[in-house]
C-alpha positions in Angstrom: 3.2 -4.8 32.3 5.0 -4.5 28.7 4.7 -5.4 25.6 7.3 -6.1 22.3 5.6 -4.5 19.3 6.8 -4.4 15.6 6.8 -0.8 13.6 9.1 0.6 11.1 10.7 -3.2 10.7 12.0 -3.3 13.7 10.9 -4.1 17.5 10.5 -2.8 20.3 9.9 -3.7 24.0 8.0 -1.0 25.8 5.9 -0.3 29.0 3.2 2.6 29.8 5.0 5.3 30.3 8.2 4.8 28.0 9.3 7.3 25.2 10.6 5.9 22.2 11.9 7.0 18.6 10.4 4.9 15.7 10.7 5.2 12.1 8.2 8.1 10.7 4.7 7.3 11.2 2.3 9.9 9.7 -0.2 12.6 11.9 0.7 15.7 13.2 2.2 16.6 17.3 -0.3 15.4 19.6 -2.2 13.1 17.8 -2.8 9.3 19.6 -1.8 6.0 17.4 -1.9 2.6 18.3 -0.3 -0.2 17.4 -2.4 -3.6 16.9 1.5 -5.6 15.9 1.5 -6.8 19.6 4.4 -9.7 19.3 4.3 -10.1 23.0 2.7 -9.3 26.5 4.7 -9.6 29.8 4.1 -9.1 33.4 3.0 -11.6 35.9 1.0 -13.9 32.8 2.8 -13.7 30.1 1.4 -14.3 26.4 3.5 -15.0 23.2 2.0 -14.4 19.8 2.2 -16.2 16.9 3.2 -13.9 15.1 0.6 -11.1 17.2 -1.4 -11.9 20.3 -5.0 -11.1 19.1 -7.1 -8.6 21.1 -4.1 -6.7 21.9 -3.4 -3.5 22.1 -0.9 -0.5 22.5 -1.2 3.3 22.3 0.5 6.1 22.2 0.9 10.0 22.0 3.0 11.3 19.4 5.5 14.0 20.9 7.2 15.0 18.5 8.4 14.8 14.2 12.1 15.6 13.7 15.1 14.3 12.0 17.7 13.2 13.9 21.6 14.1 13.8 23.4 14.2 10.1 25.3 11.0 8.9 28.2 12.2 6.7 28.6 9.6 3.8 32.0 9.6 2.3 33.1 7.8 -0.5 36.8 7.9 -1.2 38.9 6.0 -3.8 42.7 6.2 -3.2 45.1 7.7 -6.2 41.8 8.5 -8.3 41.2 11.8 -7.4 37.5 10.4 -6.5 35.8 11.8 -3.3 32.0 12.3 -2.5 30.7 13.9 0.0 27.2 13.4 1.2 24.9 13.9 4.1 21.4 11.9 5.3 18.9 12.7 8.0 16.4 10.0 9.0 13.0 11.6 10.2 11.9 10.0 12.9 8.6 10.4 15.2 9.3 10.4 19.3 6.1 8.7 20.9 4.7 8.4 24.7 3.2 4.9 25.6 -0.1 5.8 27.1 -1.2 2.2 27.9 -1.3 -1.2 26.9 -4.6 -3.3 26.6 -4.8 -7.1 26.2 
């Protein structure tokens, strides 16, 4: 069985089981969340929402809250001696799907 659920402004598709990197959610390492923005269930029946399937379900384990690899921003205008240099981290949070209910 999966599910497609929306967090962050973005979707993903995931399954029990499954790690996955979303946008920061708040809590602290080890602490369970669950997501109630079910946009779809899929396995033998499947069930579309519209927009969410009511009554549905998914949670999950956070593993981890880091920041993932630099991005080096730089801004360059030819002849006009302009150049700036900058650098951006996203935090992200790295989850465990424990199950899906629906």
């Amino acid at each position: 069985m999966y599910a497609v659920i929306r967090t962050g402004g973005k979707q993903y598709r995931v399954a029990a089981g499954d790690t996955l990197r979303v946008e920061k959610l708040p809590g602290a390492v080890g602490d369970k969340v669950s997501f109630d923005d079910v946009l779809m269930l899929g396995g033998d029946k499947v069930a579309v929402g519209t927009p969410t399937v009511s009554g549905a379900r998914v949670s999950a384990q956070i593993l981890a809250q880091d920041r993932a690899k630099k991005v080096i921003v730089f801004k360059m205008r030819r002849r006009k001696n302009y150049r700036r240099k900058n650098g951006h981290r996203q935090p992200y949070t790295e989850l465990r799907v424990l199950g899906i209910e629906g």
